[in-house]
N, CA, C and O of each residue as an XYZ file, in Angstrom:
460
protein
N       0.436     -2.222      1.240
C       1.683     -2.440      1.924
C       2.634     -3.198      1.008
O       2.182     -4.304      0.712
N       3.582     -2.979      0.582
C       4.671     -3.149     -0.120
C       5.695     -4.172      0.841
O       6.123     -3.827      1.942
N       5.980     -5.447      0.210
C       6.967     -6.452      1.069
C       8.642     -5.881      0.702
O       9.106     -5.425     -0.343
N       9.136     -6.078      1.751
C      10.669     -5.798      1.630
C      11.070     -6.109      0.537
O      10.490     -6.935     -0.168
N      12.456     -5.315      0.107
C      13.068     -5.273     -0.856
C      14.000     -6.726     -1.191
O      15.025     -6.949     -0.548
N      13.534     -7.622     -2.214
C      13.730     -8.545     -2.002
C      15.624     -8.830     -2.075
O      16.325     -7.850     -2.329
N      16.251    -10.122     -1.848
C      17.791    -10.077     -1.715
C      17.934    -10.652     -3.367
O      17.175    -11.441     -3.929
N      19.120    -10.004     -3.911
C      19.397    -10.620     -5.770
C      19.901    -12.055     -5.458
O      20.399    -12.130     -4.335
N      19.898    -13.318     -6.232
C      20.471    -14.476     -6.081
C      21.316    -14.287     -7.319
O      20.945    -14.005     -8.458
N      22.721    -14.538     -6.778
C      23.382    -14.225     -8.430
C      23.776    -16.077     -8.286
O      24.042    -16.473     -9.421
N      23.855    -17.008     -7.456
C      24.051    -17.936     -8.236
C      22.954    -18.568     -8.948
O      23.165    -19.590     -9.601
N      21.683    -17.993     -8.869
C      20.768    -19.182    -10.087
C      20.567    -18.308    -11.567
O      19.940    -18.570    -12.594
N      21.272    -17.341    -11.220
C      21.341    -16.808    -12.681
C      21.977    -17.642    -13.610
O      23.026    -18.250    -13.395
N      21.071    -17.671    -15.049
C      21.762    -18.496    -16.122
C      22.560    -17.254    -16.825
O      22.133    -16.102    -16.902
N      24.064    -17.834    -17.423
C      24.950    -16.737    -18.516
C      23.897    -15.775    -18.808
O      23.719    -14.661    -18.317
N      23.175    -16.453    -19.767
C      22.534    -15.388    -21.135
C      21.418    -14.677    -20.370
O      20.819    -14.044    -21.239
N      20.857    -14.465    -19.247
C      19.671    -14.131    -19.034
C      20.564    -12.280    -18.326
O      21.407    -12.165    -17.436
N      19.897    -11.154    -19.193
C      20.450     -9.944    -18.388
C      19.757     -9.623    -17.005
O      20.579     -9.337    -16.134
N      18.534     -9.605    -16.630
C      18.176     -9.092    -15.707
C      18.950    -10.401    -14.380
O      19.517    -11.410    -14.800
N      18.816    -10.108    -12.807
C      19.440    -10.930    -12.326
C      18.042    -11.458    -11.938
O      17.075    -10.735    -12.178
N      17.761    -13.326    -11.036
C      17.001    -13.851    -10.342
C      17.031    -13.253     -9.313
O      17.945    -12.603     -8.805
N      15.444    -13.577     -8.785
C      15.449    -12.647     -7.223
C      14.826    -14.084     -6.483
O      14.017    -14.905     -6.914
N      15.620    -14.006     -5.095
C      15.120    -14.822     -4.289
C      14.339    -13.749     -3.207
O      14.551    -12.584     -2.870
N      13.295    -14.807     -2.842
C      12.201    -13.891     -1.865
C      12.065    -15.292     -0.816
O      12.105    -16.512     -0.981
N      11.874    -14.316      0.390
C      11.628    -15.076      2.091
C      10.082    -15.543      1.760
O       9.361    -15.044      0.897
N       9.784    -16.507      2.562
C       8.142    -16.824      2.913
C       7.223    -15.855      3.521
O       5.993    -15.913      3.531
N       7.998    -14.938      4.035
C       7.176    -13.945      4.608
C       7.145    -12.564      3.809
O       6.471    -11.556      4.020
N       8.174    -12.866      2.736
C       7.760    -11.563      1.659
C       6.919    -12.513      0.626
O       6.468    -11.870     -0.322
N       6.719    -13.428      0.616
C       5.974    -14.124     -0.818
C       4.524    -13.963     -0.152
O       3.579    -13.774     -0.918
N       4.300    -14.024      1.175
C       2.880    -14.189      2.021
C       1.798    -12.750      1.075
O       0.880    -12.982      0.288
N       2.272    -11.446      1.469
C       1.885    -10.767      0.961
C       1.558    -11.084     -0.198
O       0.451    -11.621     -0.249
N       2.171    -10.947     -1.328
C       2.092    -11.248     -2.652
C       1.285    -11.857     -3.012
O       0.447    -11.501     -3.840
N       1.370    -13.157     -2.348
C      -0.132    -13.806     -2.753
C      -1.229    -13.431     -2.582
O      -2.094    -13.642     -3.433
N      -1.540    -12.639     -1.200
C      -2.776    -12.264     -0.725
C      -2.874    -10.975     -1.893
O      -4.016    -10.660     -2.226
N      -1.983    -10.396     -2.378
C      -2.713     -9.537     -3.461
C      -2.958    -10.057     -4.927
O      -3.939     -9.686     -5.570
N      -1.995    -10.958     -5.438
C      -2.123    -11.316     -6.476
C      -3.902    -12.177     -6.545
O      -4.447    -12.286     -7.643
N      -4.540    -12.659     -5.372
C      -5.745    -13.017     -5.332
C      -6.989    -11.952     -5.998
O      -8.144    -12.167     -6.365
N      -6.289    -10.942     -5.961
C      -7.629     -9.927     -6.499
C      -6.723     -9.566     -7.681
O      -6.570     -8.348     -7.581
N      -6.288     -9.847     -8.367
C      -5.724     -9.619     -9.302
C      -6.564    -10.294    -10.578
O      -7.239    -11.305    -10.387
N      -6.507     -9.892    -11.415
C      -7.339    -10.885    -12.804
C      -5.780    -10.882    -13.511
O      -4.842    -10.110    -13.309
N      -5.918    -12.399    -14.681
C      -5.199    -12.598    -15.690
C      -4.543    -11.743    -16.277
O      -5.240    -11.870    -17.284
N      -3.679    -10.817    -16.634
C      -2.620    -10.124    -17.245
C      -2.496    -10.784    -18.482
O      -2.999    -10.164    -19.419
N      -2.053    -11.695    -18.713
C      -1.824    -12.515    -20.408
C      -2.029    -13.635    -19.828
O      -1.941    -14.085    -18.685
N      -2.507    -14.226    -21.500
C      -2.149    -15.627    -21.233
C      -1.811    -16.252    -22.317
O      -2.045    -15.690    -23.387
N      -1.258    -17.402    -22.311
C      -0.336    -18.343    -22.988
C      -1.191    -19.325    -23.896
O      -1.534    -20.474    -23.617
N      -1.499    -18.473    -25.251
C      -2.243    -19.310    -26.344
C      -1.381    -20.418    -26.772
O      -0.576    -21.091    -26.128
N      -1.817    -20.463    -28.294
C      -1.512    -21.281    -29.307
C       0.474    -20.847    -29.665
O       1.235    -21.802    -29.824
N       0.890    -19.770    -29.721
C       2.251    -19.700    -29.786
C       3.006    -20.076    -28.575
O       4.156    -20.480    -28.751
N       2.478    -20.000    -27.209
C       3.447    -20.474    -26.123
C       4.208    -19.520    -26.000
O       3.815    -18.361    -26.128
N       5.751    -19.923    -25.658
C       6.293    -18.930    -24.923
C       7.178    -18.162    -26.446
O       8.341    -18.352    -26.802
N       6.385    -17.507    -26.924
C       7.137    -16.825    -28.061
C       7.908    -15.493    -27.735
O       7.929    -15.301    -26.520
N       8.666    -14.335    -28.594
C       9.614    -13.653    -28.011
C       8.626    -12.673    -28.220
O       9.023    -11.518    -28.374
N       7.376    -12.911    -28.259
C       6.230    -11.564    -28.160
C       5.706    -12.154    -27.365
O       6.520    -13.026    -27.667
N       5.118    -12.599    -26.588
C       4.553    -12.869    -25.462
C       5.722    -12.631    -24.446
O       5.439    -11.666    -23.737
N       6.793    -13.111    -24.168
C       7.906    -12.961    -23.295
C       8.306    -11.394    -23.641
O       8.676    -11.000    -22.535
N       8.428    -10.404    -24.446
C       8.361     -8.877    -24.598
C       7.300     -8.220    -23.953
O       7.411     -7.215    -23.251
N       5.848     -9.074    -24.327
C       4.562     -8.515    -23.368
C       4.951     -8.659    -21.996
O       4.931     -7.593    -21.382
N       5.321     -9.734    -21.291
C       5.414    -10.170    -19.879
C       6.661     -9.395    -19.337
O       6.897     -9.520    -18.135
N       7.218     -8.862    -19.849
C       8.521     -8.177    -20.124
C       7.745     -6.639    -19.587
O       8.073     -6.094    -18.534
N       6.952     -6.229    -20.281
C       6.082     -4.708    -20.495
C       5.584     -4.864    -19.135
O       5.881     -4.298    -18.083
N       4.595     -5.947    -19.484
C       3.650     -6.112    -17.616
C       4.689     -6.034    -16.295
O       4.549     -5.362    -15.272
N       5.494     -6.711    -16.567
C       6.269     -6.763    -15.225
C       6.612     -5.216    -14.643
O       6.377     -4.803    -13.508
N       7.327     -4.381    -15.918
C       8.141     -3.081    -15.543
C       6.646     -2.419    -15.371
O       6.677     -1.494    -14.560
N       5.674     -2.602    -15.790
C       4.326     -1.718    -15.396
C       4.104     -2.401    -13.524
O       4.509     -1.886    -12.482
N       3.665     -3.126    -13.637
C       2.879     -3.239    -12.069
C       3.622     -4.665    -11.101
O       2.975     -5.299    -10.268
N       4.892     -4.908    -11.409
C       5.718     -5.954    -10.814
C       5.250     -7.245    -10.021
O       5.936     -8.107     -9.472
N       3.536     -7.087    -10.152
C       2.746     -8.490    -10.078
C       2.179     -8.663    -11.143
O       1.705     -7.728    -11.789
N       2.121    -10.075    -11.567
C       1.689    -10.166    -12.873
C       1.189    -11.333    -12.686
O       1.984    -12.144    -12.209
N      -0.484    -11.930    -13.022
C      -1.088    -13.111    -13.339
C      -1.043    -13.728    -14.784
O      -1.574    -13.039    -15.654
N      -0.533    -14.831    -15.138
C      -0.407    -15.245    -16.395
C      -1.283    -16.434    -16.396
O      -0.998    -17.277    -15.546
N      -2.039    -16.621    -16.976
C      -2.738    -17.985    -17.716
C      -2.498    -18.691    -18.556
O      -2.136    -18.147    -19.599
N      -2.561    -20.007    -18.541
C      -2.364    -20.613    -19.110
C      -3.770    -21.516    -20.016
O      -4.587    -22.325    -19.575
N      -3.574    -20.917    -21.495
C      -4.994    -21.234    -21.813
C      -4.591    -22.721    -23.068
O      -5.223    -23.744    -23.333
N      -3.426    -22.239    -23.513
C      -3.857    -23.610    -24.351
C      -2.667    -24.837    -23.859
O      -2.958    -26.030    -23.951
N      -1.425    -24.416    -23.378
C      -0.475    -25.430    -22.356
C      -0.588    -25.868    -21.093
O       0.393    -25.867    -20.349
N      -1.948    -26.350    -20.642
C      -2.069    -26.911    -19.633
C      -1.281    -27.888    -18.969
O      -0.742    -27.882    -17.862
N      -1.332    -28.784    -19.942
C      -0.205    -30.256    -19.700
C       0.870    -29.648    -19.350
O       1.127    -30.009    -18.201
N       1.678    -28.875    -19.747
C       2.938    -28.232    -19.354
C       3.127    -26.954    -18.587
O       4.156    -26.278    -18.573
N       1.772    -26.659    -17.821
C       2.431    -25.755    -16.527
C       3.133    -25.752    -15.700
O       3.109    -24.701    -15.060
N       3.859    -26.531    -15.341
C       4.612    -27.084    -14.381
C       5.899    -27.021    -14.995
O       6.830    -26.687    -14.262
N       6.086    -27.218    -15.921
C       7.341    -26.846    -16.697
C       8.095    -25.443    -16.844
O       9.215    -24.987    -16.613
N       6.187    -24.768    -17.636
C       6.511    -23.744    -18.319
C       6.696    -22.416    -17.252
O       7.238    -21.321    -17.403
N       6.176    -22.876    -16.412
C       5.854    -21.423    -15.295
C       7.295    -21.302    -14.561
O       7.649    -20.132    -14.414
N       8.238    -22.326    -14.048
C       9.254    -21.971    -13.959
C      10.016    -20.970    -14.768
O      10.442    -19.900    -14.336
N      10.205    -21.653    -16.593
C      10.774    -21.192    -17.532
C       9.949    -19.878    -17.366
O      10.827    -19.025    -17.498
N       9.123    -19.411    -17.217
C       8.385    -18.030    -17.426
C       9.448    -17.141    -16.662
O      10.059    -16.245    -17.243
N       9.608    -17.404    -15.493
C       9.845    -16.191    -14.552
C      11.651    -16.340    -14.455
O      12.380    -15.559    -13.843
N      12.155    -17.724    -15.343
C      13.638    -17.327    -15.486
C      14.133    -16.566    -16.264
O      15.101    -15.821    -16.108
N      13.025    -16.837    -17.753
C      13.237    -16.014    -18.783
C      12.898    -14.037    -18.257
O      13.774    -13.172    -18.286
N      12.192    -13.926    -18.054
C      11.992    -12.754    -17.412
C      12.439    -12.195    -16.367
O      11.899    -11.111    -16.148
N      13.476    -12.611    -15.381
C      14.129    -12.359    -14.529
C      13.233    -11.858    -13.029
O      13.486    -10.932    -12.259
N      12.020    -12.966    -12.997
C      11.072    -12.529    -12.115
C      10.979    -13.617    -11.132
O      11.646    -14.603    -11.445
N      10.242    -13.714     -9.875
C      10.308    -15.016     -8.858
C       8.963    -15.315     -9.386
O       8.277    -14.361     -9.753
N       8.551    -16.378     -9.462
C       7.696    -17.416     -9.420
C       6.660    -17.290     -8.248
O       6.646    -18.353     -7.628
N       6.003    -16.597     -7.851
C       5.039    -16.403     -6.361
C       4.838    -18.012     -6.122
O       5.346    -18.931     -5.479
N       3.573    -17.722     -7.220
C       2.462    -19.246     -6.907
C       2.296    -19.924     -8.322
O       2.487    -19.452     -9.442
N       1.868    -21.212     -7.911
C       0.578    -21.443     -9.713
C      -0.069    -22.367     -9.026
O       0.324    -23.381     -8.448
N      -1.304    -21.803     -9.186
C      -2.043    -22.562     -8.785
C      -3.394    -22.663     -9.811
O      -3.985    -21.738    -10.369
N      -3.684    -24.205     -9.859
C      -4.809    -24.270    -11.284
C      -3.689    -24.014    -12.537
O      -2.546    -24.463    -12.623
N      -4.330    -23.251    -13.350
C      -3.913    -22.963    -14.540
C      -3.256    -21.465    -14.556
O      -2.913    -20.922    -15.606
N      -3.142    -20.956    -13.467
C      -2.557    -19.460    -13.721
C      -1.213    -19.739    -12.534
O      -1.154    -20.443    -11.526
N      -0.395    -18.987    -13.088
C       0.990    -19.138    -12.615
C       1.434    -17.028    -12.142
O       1.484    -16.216    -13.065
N       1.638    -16.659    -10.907
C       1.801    -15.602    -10.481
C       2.987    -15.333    -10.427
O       3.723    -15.998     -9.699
N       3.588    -14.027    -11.377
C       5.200    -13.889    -11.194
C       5.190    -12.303    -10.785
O       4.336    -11.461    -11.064
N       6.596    -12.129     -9.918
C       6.700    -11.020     -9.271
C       8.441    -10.463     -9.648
O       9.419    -11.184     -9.452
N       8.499     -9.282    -10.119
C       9.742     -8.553    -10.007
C       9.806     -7.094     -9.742
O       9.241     -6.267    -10.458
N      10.371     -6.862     -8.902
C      10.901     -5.457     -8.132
C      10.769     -4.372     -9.338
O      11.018     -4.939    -10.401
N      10.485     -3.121     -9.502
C      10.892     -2.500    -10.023
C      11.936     -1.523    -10.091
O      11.789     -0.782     -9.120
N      12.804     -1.213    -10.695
C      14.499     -0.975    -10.274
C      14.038      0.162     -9.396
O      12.863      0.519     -9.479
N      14.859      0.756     -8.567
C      14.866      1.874     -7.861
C      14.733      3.021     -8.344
O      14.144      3.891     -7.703
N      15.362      3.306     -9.834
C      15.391      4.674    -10.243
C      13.917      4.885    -10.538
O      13.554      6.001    -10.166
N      12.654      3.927    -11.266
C      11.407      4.437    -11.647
C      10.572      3.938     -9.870
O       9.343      3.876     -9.879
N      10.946      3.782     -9.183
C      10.277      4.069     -8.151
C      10.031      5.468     -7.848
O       9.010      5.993     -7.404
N      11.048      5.932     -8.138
C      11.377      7.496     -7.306
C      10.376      8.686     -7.865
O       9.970      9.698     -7.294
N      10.047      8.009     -9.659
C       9.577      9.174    -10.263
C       7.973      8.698    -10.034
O       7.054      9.423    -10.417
């Protein structure tokens, strides 16, 4: 089951970022979580951090399956920081983080739905 189409927030968009932020209801994030639970790790966040190849990978994952589990294997101390910055840079909502893995979610545009 697929949660509603979430609403765009154009004011927390930063200038430079192209894709827009998406704000999501509590009752579309409910779902999400309950799937992102059977989900395993997608990437995770070594020794480079948030480099512009890891943020290109998370970039790939997102337009593939628009839930995405990220780990955090060597920036622990700074999950709380970084998991925000994850899903602004990528133009994705932030589900959950819980522990060391941080769950981000973005829509996939309408036109590759169709095909």
């Amino acid at each position: 089951m697929r949660p509603p189409t979430p609403r765009l927030d154009h004011r927390r968009r930063p200038a430079n970022t192209a894709r827009r932020m998406i704000s999501l209801t509590n009752a579309q994030i409910r779902p999400l979580k309950a799937q992102a639970q059977r989900l395993k790790a997608t990437l995770k966040i070594g020794k480079e951090g948030l480099s512009p190849q890891f943020l290109a990978a998370l970039d790939e994952a997102l337009s593939h399956h628009e839930l995405v589990k990220v780990k955090f294997d060597d920036f622990k101390e700074q999950k709380k920081e970084l998991a925000p910055q994850l899903a602004e840079k990528s133009g994705s909502h932030l589900v959950t983080r819980v522990g060391n893995v941080a769950v981000l979610y973005r829509p996939k545009p309408e036109q590759d739905k169709k095909t």
